[in-house]
C-alpha positions as CSV (number, residue, x, y, z in Angstrom):
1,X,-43.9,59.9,-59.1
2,X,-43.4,63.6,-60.5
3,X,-40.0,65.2,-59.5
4,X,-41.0,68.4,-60.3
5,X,-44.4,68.6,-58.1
6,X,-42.2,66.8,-55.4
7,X,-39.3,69.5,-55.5
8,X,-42.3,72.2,-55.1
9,X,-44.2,70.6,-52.1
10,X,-40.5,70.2,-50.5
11,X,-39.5,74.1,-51.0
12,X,-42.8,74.8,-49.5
13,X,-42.7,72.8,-46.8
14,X,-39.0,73.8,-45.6
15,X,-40.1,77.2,-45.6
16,X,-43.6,76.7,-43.7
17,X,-41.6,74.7,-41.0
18,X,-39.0,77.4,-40.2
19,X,-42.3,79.3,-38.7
20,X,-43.6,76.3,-37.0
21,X,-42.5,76.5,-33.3
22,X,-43.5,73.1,-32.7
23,X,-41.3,72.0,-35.4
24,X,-38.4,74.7,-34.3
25,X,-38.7,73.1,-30.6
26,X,-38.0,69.4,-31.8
27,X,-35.1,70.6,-33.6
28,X,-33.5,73.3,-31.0
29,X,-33.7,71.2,-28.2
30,X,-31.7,68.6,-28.9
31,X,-29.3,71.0,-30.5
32,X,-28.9,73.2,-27.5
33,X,-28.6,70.2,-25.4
34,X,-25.6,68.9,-27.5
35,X,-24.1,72.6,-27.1
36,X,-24.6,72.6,-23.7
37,X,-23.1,69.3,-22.8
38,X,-20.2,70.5,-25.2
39,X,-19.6,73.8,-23.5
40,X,-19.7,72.2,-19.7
41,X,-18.6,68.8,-20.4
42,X,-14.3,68.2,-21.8
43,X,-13.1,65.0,-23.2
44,X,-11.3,63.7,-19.7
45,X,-12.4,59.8,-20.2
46,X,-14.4,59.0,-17.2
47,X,-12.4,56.5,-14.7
48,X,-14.3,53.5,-13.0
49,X,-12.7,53.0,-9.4
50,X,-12.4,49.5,-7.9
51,X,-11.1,48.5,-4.5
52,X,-9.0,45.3,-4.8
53,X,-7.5,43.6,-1.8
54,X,-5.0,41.2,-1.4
55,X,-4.6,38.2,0.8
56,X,-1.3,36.6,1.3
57,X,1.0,34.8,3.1
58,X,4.2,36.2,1.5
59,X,5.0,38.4,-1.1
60,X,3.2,38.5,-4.2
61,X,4.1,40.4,-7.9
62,X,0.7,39.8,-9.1
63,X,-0.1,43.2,-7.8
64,X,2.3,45.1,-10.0
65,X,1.3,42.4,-12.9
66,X,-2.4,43.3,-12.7
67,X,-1.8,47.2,-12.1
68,X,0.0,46.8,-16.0
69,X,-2.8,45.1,-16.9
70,X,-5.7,47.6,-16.2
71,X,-3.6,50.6,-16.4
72,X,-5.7,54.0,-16.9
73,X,-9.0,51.8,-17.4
74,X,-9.3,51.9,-13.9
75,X,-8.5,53.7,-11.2
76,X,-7.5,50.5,-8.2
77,X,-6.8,51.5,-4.5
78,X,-5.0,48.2,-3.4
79,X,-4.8,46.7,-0.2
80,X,-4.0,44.1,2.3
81,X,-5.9,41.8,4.8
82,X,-3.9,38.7,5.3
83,X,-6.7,36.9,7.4
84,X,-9.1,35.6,5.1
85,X,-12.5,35.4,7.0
86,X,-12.4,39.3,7.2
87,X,-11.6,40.0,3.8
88,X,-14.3,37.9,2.8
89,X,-16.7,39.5,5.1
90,X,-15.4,43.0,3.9
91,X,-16.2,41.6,0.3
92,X,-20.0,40.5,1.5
93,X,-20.4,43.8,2.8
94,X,-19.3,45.8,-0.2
95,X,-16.4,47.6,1.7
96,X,-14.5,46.3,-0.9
97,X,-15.1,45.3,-4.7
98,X,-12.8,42.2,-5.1
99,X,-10.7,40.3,-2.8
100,X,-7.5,38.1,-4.2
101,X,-6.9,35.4,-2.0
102,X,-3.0,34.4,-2.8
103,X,-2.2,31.1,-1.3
104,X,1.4,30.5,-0.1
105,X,4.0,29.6,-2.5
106,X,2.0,31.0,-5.7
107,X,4.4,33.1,-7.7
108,X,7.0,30.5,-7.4
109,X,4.5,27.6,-8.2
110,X,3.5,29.4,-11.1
111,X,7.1,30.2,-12.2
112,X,7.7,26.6,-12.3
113,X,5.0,25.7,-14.3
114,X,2.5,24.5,-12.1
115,X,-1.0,25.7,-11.9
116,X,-2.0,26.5,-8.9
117,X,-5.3,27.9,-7.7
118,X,-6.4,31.5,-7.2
119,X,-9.7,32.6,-5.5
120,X,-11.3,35.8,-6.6
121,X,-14.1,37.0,-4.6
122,X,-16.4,39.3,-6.2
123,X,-19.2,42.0,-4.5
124,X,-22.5,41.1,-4.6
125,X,-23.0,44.5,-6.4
126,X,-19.6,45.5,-8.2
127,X,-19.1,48.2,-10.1
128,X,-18.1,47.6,-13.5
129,X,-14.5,48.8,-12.2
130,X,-14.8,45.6,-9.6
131,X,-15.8,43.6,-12.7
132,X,-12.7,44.8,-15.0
133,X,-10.4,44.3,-12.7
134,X,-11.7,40.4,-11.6
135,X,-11.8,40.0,-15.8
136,X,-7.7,41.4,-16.0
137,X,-6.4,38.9,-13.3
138,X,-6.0,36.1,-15.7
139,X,-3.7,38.1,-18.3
140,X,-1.9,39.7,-15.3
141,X,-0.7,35.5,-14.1
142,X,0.1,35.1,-18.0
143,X,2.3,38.3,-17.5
144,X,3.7,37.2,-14.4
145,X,4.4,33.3,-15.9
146,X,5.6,34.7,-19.1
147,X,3.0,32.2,-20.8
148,X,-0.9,31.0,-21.2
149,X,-3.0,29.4,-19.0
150,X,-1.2,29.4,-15.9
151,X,-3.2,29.0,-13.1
152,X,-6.8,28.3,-12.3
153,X,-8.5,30.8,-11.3
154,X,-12.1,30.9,-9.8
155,X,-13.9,33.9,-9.6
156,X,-17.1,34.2,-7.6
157,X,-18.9,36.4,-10.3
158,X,-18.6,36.8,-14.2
159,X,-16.9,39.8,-15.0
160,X,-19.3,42.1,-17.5
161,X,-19.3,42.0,-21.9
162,X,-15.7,43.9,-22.1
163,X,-17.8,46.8,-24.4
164,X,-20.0,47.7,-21.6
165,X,-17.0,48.1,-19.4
166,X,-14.7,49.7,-21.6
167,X,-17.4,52.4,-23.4
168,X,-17.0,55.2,-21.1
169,X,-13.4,54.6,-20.8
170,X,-13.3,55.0,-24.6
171,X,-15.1,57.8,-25.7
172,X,-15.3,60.6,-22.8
173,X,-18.2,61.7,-20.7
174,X,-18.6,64.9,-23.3
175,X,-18.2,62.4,-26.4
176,X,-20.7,59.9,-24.9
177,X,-23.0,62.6,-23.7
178,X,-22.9,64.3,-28.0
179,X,-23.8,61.7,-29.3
180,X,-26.5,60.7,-27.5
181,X,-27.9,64.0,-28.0
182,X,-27.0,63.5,-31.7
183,X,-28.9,60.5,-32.3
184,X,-31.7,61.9,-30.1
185,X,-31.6,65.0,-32.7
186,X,-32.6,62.5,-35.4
187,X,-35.3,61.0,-33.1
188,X,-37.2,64.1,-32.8
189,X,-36.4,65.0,-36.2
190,X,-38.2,62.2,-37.9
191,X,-40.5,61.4,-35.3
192,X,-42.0,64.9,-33.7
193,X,-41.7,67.5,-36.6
194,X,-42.5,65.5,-39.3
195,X,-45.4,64.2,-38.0
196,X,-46.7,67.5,-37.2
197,X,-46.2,69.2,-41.1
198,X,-48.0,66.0,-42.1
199,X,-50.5,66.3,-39.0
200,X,-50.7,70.6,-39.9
201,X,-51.5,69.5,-43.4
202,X,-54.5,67.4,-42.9
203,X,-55.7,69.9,-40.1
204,X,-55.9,72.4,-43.0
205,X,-57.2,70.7,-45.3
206,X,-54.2,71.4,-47.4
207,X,-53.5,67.8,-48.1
208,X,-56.0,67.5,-50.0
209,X,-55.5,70.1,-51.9
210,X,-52.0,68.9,-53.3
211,X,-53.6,65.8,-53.9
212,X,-55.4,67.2,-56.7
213,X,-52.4,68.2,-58.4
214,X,-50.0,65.7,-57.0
215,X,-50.3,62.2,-56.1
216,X,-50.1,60.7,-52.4
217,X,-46.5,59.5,-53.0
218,X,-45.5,62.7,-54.4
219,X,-46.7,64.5,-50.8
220,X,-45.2,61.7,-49.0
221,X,-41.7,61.6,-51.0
222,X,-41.4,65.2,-50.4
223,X,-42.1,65.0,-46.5
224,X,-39.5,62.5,-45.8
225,X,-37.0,64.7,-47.8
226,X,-38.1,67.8,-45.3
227,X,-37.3,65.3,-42.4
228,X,-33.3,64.2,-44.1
229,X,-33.1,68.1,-44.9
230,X,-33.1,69.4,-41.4
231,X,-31.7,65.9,-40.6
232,X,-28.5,66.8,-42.6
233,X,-28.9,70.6,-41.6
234,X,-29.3,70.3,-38.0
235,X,-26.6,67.2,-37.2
236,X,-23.8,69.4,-39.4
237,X,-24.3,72.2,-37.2
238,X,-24.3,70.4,-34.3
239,X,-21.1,68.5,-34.9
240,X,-19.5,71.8,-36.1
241,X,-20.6,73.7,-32.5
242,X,-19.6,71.0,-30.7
243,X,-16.2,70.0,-32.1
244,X,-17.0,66.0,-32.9
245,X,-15.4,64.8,-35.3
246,X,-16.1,61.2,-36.1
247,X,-12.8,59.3,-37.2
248,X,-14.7,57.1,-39.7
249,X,-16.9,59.2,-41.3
250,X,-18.1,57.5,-43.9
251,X,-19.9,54.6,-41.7
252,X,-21.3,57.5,-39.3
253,X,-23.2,59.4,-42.1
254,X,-24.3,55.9,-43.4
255,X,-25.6,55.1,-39.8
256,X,-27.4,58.1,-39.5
257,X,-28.9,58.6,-43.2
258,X,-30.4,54.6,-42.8
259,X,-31.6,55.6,-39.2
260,X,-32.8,58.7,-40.1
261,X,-34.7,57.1,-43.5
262,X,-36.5,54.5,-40.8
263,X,-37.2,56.6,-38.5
264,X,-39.0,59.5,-40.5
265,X,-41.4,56.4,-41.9
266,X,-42.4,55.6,-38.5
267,X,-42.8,59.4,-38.3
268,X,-45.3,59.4,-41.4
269,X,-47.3,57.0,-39.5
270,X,-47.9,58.6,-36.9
271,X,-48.6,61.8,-39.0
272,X,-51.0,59.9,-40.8
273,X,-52.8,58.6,-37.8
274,X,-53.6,61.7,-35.7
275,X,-55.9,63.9,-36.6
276,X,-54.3,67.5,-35.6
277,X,-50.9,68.6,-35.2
278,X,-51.9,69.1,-31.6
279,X,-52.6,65.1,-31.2
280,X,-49.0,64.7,-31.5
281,X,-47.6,66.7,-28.9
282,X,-49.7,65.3,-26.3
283,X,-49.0,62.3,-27.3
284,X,-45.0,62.3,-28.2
285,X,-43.9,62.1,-24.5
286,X,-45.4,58.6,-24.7
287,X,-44.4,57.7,-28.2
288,X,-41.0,58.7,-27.9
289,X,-40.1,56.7,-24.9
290,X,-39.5,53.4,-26.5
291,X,-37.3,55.3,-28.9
292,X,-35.0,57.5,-27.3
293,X,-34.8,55.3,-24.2
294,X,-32.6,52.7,-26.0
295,X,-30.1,55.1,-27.2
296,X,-29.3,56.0,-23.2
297,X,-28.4,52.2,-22.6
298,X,-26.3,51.2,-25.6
299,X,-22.5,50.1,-23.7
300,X,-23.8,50.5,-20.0
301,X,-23.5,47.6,-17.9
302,X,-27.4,45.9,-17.6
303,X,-28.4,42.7,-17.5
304,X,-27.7,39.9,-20.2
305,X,-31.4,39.8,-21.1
306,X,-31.6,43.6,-21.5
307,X,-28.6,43.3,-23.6
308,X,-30.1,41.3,-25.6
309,X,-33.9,43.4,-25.7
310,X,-31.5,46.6,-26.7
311,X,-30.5,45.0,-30.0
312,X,-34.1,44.7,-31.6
313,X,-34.5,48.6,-31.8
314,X,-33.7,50.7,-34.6
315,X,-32.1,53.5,-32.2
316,X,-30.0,51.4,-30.0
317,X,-28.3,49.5,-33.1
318,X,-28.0,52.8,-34.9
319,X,-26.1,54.4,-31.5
320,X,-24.0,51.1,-31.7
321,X,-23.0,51.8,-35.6
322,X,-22.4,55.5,-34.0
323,X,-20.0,54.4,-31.9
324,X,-17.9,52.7,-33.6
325,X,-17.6,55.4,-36.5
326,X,-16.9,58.2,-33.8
327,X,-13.7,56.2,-32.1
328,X,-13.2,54.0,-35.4
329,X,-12.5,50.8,-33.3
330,X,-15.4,47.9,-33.4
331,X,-16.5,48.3,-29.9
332,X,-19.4,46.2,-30.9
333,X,-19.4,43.7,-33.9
334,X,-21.8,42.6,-36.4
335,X,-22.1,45.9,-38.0
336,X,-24.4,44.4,-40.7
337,X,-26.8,43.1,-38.4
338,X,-27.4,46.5,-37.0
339,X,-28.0,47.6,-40.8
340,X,-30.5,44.8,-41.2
341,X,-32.1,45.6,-38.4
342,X,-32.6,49.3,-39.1
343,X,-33.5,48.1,-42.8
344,X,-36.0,45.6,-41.7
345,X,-37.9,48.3,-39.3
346,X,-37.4,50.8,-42.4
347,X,-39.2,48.2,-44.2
348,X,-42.1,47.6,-41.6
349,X,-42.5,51.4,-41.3
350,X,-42.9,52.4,-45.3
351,X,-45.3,49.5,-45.7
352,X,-47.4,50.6,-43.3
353,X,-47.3,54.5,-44.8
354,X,-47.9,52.4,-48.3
355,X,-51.3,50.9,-46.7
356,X,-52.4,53.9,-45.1
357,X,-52.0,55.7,-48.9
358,X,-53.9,53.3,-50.3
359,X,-56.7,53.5,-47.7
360,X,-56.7,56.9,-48.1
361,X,-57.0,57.0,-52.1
362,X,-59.9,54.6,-51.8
């Protein structure tokens, strides 16, 4: 490795991508989407709606309990059907999102100590405001009882993971929306434009000129330093334009420089593999997909086995890390395991640029 020749290839290649379009159109993009969703969007938290009826046969405080419960999280429109047939049949028809079915004497059964049952009925399709409010009921009876485990209640569905419910509610539709176009900014960064001033070099037959006074590692080493450059360059200016200002800083710049490092050696891959900068952009619509697509589904209610599919990528463990720096809360855990992952892709993604090198040399 010679630091010089790599400094040289770097100053050259910064410059030479400045005039590239194709390279100027994976960075603006991005960039004026975050400044467009900045300047039309505000920072109004977006409000799930759920509407909750109630059936009973006298009067009830687990209303006013559960309205303290969910507070601002969502927005409830509350009602009453005291027979219980039709408010189940309004709940199988999705007229309304959950039904409370208070039996007679509960509040004073419950302030005696007893535990009584509650039904919940659920929606076949509820919201995630339907599912928030079904998952608050039980701390509203601890409210009302003044204690734990008061009553058993049975609930016809399982309310959602609490982060998938809560994530708009947290950040904002503008904050959700920046960041997304943040992390996509890093996306096309590493895996469009620097594919395409590898892809351009090859096509010129440039590469192998440097390789006669630089070695394959020098070229690549200086590449993947283009790709953090305009990495760094481009997500400063966007956060400045846009106003986000990430409370933990520190673990948002780690996030995006480990991302950013695994993505851009997936990004030499491909650069190595096609044979024209032209390859590329055909291509990228394709390539991209199983990339960016993640990063759109990180915290919104899908299925458990979804969930679960989500945390094997790079992108969607790197928007998780992102989330947590921006708010500074741990709206999803295990922050080392989405390092690990990122590292062990990172890992996958450099050995293969390693193999393709020493293909290349022999």
């Amino acid at each position: 490795m010679h630091p010089r020749m790599i400094r040289t290839i770097f100053l050259k290649d910064v410059r030479d991508a400045i005039r590239d379009a194709r390279v100027l159109v994976a960075i603006l993009v991005p960039l004026g989407l975050g400044i467009f969703y900045g300047a039309i969007l505000d920072d109004q938290a977006v409000r799930p709606t759920a509407t909750v009826f109630f059936s009973a046969a006298e009067p009830t405080d687990l209303d006013d309990m559960l309205i303290g419960v969910v507070g601002d999280a969502v927005r409830m429109d509350l009602g009453s059907e005291p027979d219980v047939a039709a408010l189940r049949r309004f709940v199988g028809e999705e007229e309304v999102d959950v039904g409370i079915i208070v039996p007679p004497g509960f509040d004073a059964a419950i302030r005696r100590g007893e535990r009584p049952a509650l039904d919940v009925i659920v929606a076949p399709n509820v919201a995630v405001g339907g599912q928030y409010v079904a998952g608050a009921i039980e701390p509203a009876l601890e409210r009302l009882a003044g204690r734990a485990s008061v009553a058993e209640v049975r609930v016809a569905a399982e309310p959602p993971p609490p982060d998938q419910v809560r994530l708009l509610d947290r950040l904002g539709l503008r904050r959700y929306s920046l960041l997304t176009t943040v992390v996509l900014l890093v996306v096309m960064i590493a895996m469009l434009a620097v594919p395409v001033i590898l892809a351009e070099e090859a096509e010129k037959r440039t590469l192998d000129a440097l390789v006669m006074i630089a070695s394959y590692l020098d070229v690549v080493l200086a590449k993947a330093l283009v790709g953090l450059a305009y990495v760094a360059i481009a997500v400063a200016i966007q956060l400045s334009l846009t106003r986000l200002v990430p409370v933990d800083i520190g673990m948002f710049v780690a996030a995006l420089a480990v991302l950013s490092v695994t993505l851009i050696g997936f990004g030499l891959v491909l650069g190595g593999l096609f044979k024209n900068a032209n390859q590329i952009n055909t291509w990228s619509g394709f390539l991209l997909m199983p990339i960016v697509v993640p990063v759109f589904l990180v915290g919104l209610p899908v299925p458990p086995w979804t969930d679960v599919l989500l945390t094997l990528f790079p992108t969607s463990q790197g928007a998780r890390l992102a989330v947590n720096s921006l708010i500074g809360e741990t709206v999803f855990p295990d922050a080392w395991l989405s390092f690990l992952v990122i590292l062990v892709w990172g890992a996958m993604a450099y050995a293969m640029v390693l193999r393709q090198l020493a293909r290349r040399e022999a």
